[in-house]
Structures are given as structure tokens and as C-alpha cells.
N, C-alpha and C positions, 0 to 999 in steps of 0.2 A: 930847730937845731938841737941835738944831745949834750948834754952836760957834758961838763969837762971834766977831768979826773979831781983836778980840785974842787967842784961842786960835791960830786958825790961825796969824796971826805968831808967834806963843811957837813952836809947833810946826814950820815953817819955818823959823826961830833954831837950833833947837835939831839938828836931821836935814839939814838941806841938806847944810851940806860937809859929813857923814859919808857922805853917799849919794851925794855928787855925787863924794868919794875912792874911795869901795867901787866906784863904776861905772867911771870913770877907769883904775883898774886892770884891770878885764876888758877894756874896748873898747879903750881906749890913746888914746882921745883927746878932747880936754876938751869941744871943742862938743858931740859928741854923749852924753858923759858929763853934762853940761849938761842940754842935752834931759830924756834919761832920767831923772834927779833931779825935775827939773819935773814930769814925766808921771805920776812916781810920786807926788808931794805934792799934785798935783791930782786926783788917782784916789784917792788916802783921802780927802780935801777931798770929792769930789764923791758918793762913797757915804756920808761924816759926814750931806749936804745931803737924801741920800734916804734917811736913816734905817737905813741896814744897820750900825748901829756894835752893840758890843757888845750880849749879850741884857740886861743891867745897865744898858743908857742910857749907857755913861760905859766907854771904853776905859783897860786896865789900862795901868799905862806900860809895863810889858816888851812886853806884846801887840802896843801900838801900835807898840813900837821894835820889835819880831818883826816882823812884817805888812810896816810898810817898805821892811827891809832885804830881805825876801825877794823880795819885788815888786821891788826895785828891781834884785838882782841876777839875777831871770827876765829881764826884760826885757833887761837889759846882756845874758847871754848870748844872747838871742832877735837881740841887733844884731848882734851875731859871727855867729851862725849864718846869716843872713840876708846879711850881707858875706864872709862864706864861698861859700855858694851862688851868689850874684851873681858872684862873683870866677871860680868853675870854669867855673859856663857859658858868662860872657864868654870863658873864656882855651880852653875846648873849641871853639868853632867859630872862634876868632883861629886857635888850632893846625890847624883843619883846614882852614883858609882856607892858612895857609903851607906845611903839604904840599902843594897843590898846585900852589903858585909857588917851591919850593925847589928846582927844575931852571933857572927862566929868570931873568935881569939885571934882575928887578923884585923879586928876594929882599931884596936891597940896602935898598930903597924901602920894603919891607914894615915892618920894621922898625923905622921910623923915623917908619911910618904905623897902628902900630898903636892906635895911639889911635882914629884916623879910623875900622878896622875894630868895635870896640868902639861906636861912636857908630852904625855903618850899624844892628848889629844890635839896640840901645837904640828906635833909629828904625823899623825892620822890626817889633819886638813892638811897640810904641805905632801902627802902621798895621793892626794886625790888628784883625778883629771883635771886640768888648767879650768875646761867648764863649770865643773862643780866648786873647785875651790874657791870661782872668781863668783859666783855668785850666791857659797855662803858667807862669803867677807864682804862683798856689799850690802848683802841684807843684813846680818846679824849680829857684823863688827863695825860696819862703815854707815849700818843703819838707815840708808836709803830703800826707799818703796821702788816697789815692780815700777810704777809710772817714772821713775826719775833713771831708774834702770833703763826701761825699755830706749829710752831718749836719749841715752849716753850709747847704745848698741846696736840699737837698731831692730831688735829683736823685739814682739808681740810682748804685752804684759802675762798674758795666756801662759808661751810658751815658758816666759822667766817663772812663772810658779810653778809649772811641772817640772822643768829644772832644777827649783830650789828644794820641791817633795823628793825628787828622784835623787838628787844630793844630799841631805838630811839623813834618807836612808842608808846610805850607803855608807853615810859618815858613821851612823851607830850599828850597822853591821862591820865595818870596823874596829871600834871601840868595843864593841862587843868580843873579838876577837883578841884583841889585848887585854881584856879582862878589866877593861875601865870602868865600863857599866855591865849588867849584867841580864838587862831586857834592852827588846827591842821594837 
């Protein structure tokens, strides 16, 4: 049987701030420690609704305080990991955008533009084909291998790396053309 409206709040009461603390400290920062807490009391919320709870009908309380916490600190490190990867690829083609204007009086400017760099290349992957974009954001921001790829798509591991060479290119003959980086 699904909890009742007052369950949920008891339980709500009772795990938020411990989970919205426990997340807080991995990420470092509240909105998306926020978030995360959310995401995780609605993802037991929502498997309670479809029936996956306990084989007993009725979640033990450590179980349920277990399940939580562990969920909730997967995902906290899945944001880091995720703001990691985001964070190198943006800063790998800013850097190689600036090797190549680190001889002329536009280095100056670079600098001070590298936000605007960051944003070309934000805009460059969100112009690409739905295929290429979606699989340089699994590999490169969302950090999944061709093997965990192919098994979410259905697609050959094979074909996912000629996709990701054939997307790659494409992205820095792009960049290329916006004058982000300036080989190819």
C-alpha cells in the first residue's frame, strides 16, 4: 500500500536537512545541494507510488534512512563529477584557443574574454546535430564509456566512437570558425 500524504511529510521532516547537509558538503553549494535532496525524496516518493518498496510492504527505518543517504550522496558526487568534466573541457579548448593568441596584443583581451570564449563553445555544442551533441555530452561531460553508451542506445560500441571522432571534428571545425581555437 503507498504512503499517505502524511507519511511522506513525516519523512520529509524528518531526512531533508540531513540530506540537504550531507549534500551541501560534497557539492559546496546550497542551491544545488537543494536540488539534490529534492530529487532524492522524490525518487523514494516515487518508487513508494510504484510499488518497489520493501518485499514486506512497509520500509525498515534504517533501510529507508540507508537508501536515502546513499542516493542522495550518488548523486551529490555524480554533480561534482559532472562540474569537473564540464569545468576541463571548457578550460581545454579556452587554453587552446589562448595558445594560439599568446604571441599577439589580443592576449591582453583574451583574458578578460574568457567567459565569452566558454559561452562560443556552450553555443557551438547546442548547434550541433542532436547525434553528435548527445554523444559528446555522454562522453566528455556525463563521462560514460562507449560500453555503458552502447547499453543505454542500443547502438555497436564501434559505431559510438566513429560518432564521437566524427563529432569532435565537427565541433572544432566549428570553433574553428568562431575563432575560438585556431587549429584543427
Amino acid at each position: 500500500m503507498p504512503m499517505t500524504r502524511e507519511e511522506c511529510i513525516d519523512i520529509y521532516k524528518r531526512y531533508s536537512r540531513k540530506l540537504f547537509n550531507v549534500s551541501l558538503r560534497i557539492v559546496g553549494d546550497s542551491g544545488e545541494a537543494e536540488e539534490i535532496m529534492q530529487d532524492t525524496v522524490l525518487k523514494f516518493f516515487r518508487q513508494e507510488m510504484e510499488g518497489r518498496q520493501e518485499k514486506e510492504g512497509v520500509w525498515q527505518e534504517g533501510k529507508m534512512a540507508a537508501w536515502l543517504f546513499r542516493t542522495c550522496v550518488r548523486a551529490s558526487i555524480d554533480a561534482v563529477r559532472r562540474r569537473k568534466r564540464e569545468r576541463l573541457f571548457f578550460e581545454e579548448y579556452e587554453a587552446a584557443g589562448k595558445e594560439e593568441h599568446s604571441e599577439s596584443v589580443e592576449d591582453d583581451q583574451a583574458g578578460a574574454n574568457s567567459g565569452m570564449g566558454i559561452q562560443k563553445i556552450k553555443d557551438a555544442i547546442r548547434e550541433l546535430p542532436d547525434s553528435y551533441r548527445i554523444i559528446l555530452t555522454l562522453v566528455l561531460i556525463e563521462g560514460l564509456d562507449y560500453e555503458e553508451i552502447s547499453g543505454l542506445t542500443g547502438t555497436s560500441a564501434g559505431a559510438l566512437r566513429t560518432q564521437f571522432s566524427r563529432a569532435r571534428k565537427v565541433l572544432a571545425a566549428r570553433l574553428k570558425e568562431m575563432n575560438v581555437i585556431e587549429y584543427v
